[in-house]
C-alpha positions in Angstrom: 138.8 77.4 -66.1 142.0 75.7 -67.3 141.1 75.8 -71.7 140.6 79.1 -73.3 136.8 79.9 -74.6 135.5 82.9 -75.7 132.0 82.7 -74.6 133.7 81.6 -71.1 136.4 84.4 -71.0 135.5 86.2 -68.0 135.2 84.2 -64.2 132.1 82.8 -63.9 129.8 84.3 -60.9 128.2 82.3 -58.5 125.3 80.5 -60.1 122.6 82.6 -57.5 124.2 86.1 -58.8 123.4 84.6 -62.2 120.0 83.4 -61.4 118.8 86.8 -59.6 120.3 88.7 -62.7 118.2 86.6 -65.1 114.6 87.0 -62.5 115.8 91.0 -62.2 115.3 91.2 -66.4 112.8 88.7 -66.9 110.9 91.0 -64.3 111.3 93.6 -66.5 110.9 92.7 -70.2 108.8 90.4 -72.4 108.6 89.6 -75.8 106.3 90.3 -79.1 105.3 86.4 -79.0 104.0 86.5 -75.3 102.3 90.2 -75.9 100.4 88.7 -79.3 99.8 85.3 -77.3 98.1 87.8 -74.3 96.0 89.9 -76.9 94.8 86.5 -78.8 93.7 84.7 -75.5 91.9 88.4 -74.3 94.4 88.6 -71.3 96.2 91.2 -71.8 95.0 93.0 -68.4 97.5 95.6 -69.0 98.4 99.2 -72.0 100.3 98.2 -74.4 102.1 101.4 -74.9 104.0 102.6 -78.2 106.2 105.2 -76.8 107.4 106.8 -80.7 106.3 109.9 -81.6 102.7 110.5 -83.0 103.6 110.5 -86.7 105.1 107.0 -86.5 102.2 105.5 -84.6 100.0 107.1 -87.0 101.9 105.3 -89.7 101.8 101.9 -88.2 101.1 100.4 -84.4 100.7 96.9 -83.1 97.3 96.2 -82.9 95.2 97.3 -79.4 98.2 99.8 -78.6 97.9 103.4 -77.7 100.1 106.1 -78.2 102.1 108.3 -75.2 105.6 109.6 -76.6 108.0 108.4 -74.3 109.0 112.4 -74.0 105.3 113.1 -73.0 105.0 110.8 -70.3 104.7 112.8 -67.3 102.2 112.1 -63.9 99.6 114.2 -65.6 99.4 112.3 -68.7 99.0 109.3 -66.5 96.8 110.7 -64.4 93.7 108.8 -65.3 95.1 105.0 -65.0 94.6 103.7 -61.5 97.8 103.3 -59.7 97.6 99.5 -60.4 97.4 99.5 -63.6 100.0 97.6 -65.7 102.3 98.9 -68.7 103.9 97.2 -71.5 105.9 99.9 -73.7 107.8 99.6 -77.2 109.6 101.9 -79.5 111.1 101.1 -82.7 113.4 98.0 -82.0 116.8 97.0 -80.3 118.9 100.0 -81.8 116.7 102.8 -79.7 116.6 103.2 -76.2 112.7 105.1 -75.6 111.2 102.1 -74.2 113.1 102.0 -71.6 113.4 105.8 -71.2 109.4 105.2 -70.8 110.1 101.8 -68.7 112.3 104.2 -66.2 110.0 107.4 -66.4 106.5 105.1 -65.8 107.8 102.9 -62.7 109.8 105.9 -61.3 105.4 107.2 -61.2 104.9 103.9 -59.3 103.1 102.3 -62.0 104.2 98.4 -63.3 105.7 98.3 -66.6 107.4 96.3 -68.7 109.3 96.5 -72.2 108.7 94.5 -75.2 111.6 93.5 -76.9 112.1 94.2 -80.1 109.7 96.7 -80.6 107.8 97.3 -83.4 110.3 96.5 -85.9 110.4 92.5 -84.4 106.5 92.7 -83.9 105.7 93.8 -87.7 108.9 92.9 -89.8 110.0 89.8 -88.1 106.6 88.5 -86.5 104.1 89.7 -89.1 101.5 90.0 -86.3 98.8 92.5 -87.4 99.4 96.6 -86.9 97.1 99.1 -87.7 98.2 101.0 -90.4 97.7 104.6 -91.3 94.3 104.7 -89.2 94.4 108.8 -89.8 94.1 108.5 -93.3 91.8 107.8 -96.1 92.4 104.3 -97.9 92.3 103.9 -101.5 
């Protein structure tokens, strides 16, 4: 590249590299907007998994999710889904890192997973799509 650009700084890799790089993460993430569109249209044929710790499920989850702590996920506590069954997992948003600890830990089992980007902070703040909201207690 002969002029100076910052979002074209670094050499440019060979447009396959860039293509398999792209298929590799697409392969391996999806989005609150595709999750929602699944769940609306009764095909999500997969968990949706909400990896944070019991309290904060408790407080608020995206709706049809269940709760496995991403430091609970072990091959007994997956031990009743069939080896084909599919996983998508969120935590609380881009700034933590325990959907993909639970991404890494669930496909290490041999199970298919997925992360959902943004968590629950993009599905509930940004989104608005419907949680369930303190389901253990009482409302007024």
């Amino acid at each position: 590249m002969t002029n100076y650009s910052n979002a074209f700084s670094q050499q440019l890799i060979p447009a396959q590299q860039v293509n398999n790089f792209f298929a590799a993460k697409l392969a391996s993430e999806t989005d609150c907007s595709d999750v929602y569109s699944d769940i609306t249209q009764h095909s999500n044929h997969y968990v949706l998994l909400d990896v944070r710790a019991k309290e904060a499920y408790e407080k608020s989850h995206a709706i049809t999710a269940v709760n496995l702590p991403h430091n609970e996920i072990t091959p007994e506590s997956l031990a009743n889904y069939d080896k084909n069954t599919l996983f998508v997992v969120y935590c609380w948003g881009p700034g933590c890192n325990g959907g993909a600890k639970a991404a890494l830990k669930i496909s290490a089992l041999g199970y298919g997973v997925k992360e959902m980007l943004g968590g629950i902070h993009y599905w509930e703040d940004f989104e608005r799509y419907p949680v369930n909201r303190r389901v253990n207690e009482a409302q007024a």
